[in-house]
C-alpha positions as CSV (number, residue, x, y, z in Angstrom):
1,X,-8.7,-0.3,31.7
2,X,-11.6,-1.7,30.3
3,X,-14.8,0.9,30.7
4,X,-18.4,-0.8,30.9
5,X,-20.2,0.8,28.4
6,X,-22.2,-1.7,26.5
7,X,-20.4,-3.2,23.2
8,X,-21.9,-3.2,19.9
9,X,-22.0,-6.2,17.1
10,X,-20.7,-5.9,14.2
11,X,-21.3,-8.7,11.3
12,X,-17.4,-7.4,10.1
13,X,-15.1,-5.2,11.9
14,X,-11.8,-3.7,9.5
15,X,-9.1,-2.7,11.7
16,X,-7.0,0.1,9.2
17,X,-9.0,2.6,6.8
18,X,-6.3,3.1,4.1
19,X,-7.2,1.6,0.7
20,X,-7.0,-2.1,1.3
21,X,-10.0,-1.3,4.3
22,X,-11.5,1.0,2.7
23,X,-12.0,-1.1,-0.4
24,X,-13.0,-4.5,2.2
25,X,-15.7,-2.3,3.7
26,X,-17.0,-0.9,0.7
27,X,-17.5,-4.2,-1.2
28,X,-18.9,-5.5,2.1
29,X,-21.2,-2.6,3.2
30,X,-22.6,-3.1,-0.4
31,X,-23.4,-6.6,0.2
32,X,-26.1,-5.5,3.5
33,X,-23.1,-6.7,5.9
34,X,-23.1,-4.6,9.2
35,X,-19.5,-3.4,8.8
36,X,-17.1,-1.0,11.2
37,X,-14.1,0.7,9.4
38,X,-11.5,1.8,12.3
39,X,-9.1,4.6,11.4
40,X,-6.6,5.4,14.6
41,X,-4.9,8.3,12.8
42,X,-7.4,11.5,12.5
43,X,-5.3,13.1,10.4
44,X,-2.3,12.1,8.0
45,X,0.7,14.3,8.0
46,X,2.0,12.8,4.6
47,X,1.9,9.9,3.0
48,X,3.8,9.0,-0.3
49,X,2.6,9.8,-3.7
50,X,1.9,6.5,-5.6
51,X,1.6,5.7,-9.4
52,X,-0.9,3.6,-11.1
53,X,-0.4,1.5,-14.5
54,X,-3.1,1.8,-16.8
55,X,-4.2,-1.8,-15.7
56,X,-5.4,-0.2,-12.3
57,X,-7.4,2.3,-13.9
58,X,-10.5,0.3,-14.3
59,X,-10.2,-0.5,-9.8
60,X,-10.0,3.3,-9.2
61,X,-13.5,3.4,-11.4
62,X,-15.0,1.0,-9.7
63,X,-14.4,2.4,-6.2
64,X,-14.4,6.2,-6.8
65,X,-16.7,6.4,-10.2
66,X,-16.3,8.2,-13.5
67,X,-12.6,9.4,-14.5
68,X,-13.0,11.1,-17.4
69,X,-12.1,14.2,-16.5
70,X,-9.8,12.7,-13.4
71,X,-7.9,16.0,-13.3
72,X,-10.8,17.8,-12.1
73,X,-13.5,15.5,-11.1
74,X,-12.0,13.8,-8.5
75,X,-9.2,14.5,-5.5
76,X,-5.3,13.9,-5.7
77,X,-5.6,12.7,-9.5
78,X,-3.0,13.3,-11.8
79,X,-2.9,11.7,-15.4
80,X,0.7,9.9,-16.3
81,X,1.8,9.6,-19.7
82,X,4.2,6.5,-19.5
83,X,7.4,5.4,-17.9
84,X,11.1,6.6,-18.2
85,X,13.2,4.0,-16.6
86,X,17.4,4.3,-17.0
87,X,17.9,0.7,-15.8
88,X,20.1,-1.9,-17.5
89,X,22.3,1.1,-19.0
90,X,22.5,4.7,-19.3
91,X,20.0,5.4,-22.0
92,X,16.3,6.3,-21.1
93,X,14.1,3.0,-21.8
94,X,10.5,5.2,-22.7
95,X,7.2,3.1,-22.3
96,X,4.5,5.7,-23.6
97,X,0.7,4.6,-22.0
98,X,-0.7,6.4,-25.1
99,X,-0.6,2.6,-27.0
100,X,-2.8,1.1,-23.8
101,X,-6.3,0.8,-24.0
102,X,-6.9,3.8,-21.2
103,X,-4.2,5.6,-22.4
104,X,-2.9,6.8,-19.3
105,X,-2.0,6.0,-16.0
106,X,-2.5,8.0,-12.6
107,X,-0.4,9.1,-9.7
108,X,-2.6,10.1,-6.8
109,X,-2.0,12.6,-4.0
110,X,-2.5,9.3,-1.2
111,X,-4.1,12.0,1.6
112,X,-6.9,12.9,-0.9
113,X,-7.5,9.4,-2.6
114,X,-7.1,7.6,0.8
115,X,-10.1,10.2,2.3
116,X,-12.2,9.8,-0.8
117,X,-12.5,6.1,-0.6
118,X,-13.3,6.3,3.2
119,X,-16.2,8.7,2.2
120,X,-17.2,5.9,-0.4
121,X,-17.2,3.3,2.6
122,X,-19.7,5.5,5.2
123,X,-21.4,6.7,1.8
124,X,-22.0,2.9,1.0
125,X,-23.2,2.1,4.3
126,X,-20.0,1.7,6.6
127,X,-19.7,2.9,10.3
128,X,-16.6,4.7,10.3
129,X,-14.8,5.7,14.0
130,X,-11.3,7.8,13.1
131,X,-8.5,8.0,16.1
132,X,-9.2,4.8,17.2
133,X,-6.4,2.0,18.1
134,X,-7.2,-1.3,17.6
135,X,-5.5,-2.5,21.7
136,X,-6.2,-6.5,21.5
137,X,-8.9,-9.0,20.4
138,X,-10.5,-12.1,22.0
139,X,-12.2,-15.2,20.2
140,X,-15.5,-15.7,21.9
141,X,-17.8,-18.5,21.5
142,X,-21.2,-16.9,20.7
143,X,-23.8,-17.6,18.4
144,X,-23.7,-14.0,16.6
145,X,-20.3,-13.3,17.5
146,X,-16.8,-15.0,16.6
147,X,-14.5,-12.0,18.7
148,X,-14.4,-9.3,21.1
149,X,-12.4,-6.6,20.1
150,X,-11.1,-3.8,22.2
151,X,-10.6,-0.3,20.8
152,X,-9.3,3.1,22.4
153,X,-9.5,6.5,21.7
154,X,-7.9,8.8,24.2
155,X,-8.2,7.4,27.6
156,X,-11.6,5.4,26.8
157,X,-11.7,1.6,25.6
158,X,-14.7,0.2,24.2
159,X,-15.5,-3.4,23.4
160,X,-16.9,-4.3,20.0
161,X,-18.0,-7.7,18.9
162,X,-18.0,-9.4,15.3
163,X,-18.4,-12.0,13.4
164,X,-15.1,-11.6,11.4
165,X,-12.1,-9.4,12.0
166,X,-10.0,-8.1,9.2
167,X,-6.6,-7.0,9.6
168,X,-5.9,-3.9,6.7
169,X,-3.5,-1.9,9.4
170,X,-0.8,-2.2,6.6
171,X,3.0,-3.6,7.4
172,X,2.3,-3.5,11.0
173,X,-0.3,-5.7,10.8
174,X,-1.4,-5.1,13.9
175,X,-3.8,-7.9,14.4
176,X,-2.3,-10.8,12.9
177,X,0.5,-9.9,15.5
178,X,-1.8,-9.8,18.0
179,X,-2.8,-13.1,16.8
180,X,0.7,-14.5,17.2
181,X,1.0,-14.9,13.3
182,X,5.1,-14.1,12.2
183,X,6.2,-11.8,9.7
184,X,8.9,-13.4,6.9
185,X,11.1,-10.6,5.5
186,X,14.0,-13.0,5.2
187,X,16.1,-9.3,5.9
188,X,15.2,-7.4,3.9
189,X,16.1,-4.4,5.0
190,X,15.0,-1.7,1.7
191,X,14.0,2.1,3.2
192,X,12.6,4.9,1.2
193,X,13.6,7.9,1.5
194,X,11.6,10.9,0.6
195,X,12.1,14.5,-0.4
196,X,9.5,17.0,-2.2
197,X,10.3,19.9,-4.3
198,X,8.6,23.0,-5.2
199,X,9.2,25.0,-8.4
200,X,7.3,28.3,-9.3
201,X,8.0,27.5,-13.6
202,X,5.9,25.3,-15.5
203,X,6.6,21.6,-14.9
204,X,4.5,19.1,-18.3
205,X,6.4,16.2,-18.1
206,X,3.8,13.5,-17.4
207,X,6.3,10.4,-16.7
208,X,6.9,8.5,-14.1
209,X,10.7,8.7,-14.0
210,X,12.7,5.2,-12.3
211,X,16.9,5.3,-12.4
212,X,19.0,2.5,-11.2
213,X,22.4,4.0,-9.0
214,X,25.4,2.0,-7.2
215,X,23.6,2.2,-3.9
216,X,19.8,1.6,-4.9
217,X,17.5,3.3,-7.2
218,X,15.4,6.5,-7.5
219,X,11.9,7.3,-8.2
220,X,10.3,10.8,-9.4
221,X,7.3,12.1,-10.1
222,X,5.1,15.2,-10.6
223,X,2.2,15.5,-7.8
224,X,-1.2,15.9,-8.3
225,X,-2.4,19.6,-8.0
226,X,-0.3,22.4,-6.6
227,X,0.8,24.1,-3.3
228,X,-0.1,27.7,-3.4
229,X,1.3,28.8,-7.0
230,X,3.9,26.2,-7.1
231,X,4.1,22.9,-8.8
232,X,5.0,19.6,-6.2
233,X,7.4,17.0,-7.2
234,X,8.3,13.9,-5.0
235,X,12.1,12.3,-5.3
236,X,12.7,8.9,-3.3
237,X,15.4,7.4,-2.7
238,X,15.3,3.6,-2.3
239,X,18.5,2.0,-0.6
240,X,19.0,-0.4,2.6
241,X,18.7,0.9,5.6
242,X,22.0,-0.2,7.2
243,X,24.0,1.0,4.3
244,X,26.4,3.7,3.9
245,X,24.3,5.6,1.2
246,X,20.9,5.0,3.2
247,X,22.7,6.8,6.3
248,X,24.0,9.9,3.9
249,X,20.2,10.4,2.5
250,X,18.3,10.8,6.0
251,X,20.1,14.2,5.8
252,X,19.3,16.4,3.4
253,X,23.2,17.5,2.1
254,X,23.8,14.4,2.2
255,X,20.3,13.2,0.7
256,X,21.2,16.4,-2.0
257,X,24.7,14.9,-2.7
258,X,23.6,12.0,-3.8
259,X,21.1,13.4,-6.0
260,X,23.2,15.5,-7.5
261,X,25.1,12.3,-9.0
262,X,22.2,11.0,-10.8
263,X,22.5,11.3,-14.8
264,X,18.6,11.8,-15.1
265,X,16.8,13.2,-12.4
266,X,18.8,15.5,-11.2
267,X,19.3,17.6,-14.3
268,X,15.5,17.5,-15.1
269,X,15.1,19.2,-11.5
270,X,17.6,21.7,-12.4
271,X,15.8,22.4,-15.8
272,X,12.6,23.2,-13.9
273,X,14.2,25.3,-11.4
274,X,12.8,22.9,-8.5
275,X,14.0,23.3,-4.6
276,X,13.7,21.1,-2.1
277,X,10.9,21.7,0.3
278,X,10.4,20.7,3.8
279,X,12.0,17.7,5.8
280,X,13.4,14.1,4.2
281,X,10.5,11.7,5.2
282,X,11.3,7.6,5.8
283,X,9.2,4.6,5.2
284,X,9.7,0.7,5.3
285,X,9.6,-0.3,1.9
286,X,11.0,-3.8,2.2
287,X,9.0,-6.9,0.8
288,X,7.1,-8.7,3.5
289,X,4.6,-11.2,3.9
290,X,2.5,-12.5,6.6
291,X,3.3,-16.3,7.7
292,X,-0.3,-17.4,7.4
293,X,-3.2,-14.5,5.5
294,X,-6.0,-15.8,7.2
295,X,-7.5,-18.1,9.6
296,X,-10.6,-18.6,12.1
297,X,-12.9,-16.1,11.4
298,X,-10.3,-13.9,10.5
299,X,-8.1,-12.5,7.5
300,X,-5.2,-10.1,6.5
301,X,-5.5,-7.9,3.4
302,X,-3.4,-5.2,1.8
303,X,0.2,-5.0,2.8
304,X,-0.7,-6.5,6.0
305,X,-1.2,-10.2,4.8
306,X,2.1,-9.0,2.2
307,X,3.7,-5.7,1.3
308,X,5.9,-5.1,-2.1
309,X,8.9,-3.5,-3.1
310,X,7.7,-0.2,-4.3
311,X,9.6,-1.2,-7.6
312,X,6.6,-3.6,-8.8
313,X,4.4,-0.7,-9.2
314,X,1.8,-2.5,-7.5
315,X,0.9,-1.3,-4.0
316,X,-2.2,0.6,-5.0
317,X,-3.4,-2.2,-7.4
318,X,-2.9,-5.2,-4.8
319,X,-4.6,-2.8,-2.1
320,X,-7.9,-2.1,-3.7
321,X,-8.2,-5.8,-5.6
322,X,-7.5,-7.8,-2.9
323,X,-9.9,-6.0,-0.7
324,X,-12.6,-6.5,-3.5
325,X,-11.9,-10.0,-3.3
326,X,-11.6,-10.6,0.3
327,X,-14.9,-8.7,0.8
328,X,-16.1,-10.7,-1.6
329,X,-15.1,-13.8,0.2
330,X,-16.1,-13.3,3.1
331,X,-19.4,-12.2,2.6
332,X,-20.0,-16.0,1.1
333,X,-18.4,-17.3,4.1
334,X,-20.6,-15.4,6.1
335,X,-23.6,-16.7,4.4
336,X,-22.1,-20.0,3.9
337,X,-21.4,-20.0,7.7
338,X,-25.0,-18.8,8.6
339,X,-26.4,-21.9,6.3
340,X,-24.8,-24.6,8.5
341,X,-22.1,-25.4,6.5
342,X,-18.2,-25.3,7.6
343,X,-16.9,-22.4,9.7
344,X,-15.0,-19.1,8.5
345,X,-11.3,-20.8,9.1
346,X,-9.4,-23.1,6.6
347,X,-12.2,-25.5,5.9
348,X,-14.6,-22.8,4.3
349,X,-14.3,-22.8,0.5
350,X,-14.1,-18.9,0.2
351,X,-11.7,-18.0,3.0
352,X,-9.7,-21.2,1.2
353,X,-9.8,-19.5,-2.1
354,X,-8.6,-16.2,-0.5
355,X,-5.5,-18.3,1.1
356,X,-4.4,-19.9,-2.2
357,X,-5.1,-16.5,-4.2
358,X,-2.3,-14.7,-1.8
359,X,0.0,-17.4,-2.2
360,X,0.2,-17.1,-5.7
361,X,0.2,-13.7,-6.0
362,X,2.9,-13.7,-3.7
363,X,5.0,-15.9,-5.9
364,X,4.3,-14.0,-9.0
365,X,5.0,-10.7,-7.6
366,X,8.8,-12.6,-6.3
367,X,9.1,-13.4,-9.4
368,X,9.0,-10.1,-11.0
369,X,10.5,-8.5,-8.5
370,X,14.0,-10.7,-9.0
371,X,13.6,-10.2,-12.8
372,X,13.7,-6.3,-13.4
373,X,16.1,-6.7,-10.4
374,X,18.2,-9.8,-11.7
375,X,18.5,-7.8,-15.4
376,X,19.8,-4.5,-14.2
377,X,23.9,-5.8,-15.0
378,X,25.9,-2.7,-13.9
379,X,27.4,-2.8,-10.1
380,X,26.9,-6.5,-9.5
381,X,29.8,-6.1,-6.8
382,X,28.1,-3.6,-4.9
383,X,26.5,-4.4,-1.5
384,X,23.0,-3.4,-2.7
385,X,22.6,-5.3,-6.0
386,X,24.5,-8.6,-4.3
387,X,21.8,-8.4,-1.4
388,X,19.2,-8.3,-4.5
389,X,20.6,-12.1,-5.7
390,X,20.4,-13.3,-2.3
391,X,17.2,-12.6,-1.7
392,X,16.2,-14.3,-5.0
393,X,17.9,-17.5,-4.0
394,X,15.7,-17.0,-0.5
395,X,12.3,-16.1,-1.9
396,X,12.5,-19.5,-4.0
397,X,13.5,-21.4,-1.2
398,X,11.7,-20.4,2.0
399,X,8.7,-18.2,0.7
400,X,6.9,-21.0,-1.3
């Protein structure tokens, strides 16, 4: 039900406050735009740690400030010092960050970096309403107003208008859906598998650690801060879901098992005297893409308009540029809009530019993505690595 309490216009409503929203709303907010940030969850329960290249360093500045001291200064921050990745054979392939112009990279604590760029929204001039769902929108004919949208919290709805809706709700993509717009996966079916260990030694290795098995690969990492007196470290396994493998990890002998046959990781935990801590945690982490990014008066960012195989590294990096660039964009549309000109769908120059920008960065992250899979040789004839060459020969002919 619909309650009758009067609605409130928004220039820019951003359904989803992770960092693809947050980022939209701050670059908007900053711009004068009258902008509403919706957040349905009040609280995360866990969300997985993420690492940064030192490419993405300069993003993080711009949205959370100064990182000199990023240990301290600043929430869920913890300096990398390269890449160890035991990929196209057994020995350890060793990319040091110390040669890049930052010299370092970052892998963030997501709870803590996600809240302190929602603080940087309000703090730029947001409106920010946590456990809130976004339930369905309407396109409206107004002359202030391009939608109404409908938002819930507990057993209250409350109708909202704006000018331009943005979907940043992630792989659900909760709007676009709404919207009718289909998402191509072409089956990809790739599921991550999570399980965090504690350790009461002394853990200094600084790498982000990557290791190619039969059934998928594995990704490890040391997590910002500690728990209590003990140092955190996250081990993921990445397989598809509907195989054997995938199956054995959602329980944790079965998860420990297969650990236990990796040449790298698992003796490294072993070294450090790490156990495991708390339940195995799953997530989608299959490539996806939205069928269209954007269209009247509306637009998908962050891994709702397309979502990466966690291999490319670039999650974090596509979340916060693309929702500089789309609040960029439409903030000119808007103006462009208010001038007379064309409206905020295709025809607009800006909401355009955005279109074509997501298309090609959704062919150069395919492309990358069937490289470092396409040169990892060993156990072609398994199910996992076949899929891998099959959804090559897909991406370059359906996903153009």
């Amino acid at each position: 039900m619909h309650d009758d309490q009067p609605d409130t216009r928004w220039d820019v409503v951003v359904i989803g406050a992770g960092p693809a929203g947050a980022a939209t709303a701050i670059t908007l907010a900053k711009f004068g735009q009258r902008v509403l940030l919706v957040e349905e969850r009040i609280a995360s329960s866990f969300k997985l740690g993420e690492s940064l290249p030192p490419t993405s360093i300069g993003l993080v500045k711009h949205f959370l400030g100064d990182l000199e001291d990023a240990d301290q200064s600043l929430p869920g921050l913890f300096r990398t010092a390269g890449n160890v990745s035991v990929w196209a054979n057994e020995q350890p392939d060793v990319t040091d960050f110390f040669f890049t112009l930052t010299g370092f990279g970052l892998n963030i604590d997501r709870l803590a970096f996600d809240k302190a760029l929602r603080s940087n929204a309000v703090a730029a001039g947001a409106t920010l309403l946590s456990g809130v769902r976004f339930e369905s929108c309407t396109p409206i004919a107004s002359p202030n107003a391009n939608w109404q949208v409908w938002l819930s919290s507990g057993t209250q709805t409350h109708m909202h208008r704006a000018r331009y809706l943005v979907d940043c709700s992630g792989r659900r993509a909760v709007v676009a859906r709404a919207l009718g717009i289909q998402t191509v996966d072409n089956n990809d079916q790739l599921f991550a598998y999570a399980q965090w260990f504690s350790s009461a030694g002394e853990d200094n290795d600084r790498y982000t650690r990557v290791e190619a098995a039969p059934y998928g690969w594995w990704y490890s990492n040391r997590l910002p801060g500690t728990e209590g007196n003990e140092t955190q470290r996250l081990v993921v396994l990445h397989s598809d879901k509907d195989l054997p493998a995938a199956k054995t990890a959602a329980r944790q002998q079965g998860f420990d098992q297969l650990l236990d046959e990796s040449t790298h990781i698992a003796p490294l935990l072993k070294t450090r005297g790490y156990s495991p801590c708390g339940a195995i945690k799953g997530a989608p982490a299959n490539s996806q893409r939205l069928q269209d990014f954007c269209g009247e008066a509306w637009m998908a960012v962050g891994d709702a308009a397309q979502a990466y195989d966690p291999l490319s590294s670039q999650g974090m990096d596509k979340a916060l540029s693309t929702g500089s660039y789309a609040g960029h964009m439409i903030h000119y549309a808007l103006t462009d809009c208010t001038q007379g000109s064309s409206g905020l769908g295709s025809r607009n120059t800006y909401v355009n530019q955005y279109a074509e920008q997501q298309r090609q960065l959704w062919q150069a992250y395919v492309t990358q993505r069937d490289y470092y899979y396409g040169i990892q040789p060993r156990w072609r004839d398994q199910p996992f690595w076949q899929r891998r060459r099959h959804l090559n020969t897909l991406s370059s002919t359906s996903l153009g």
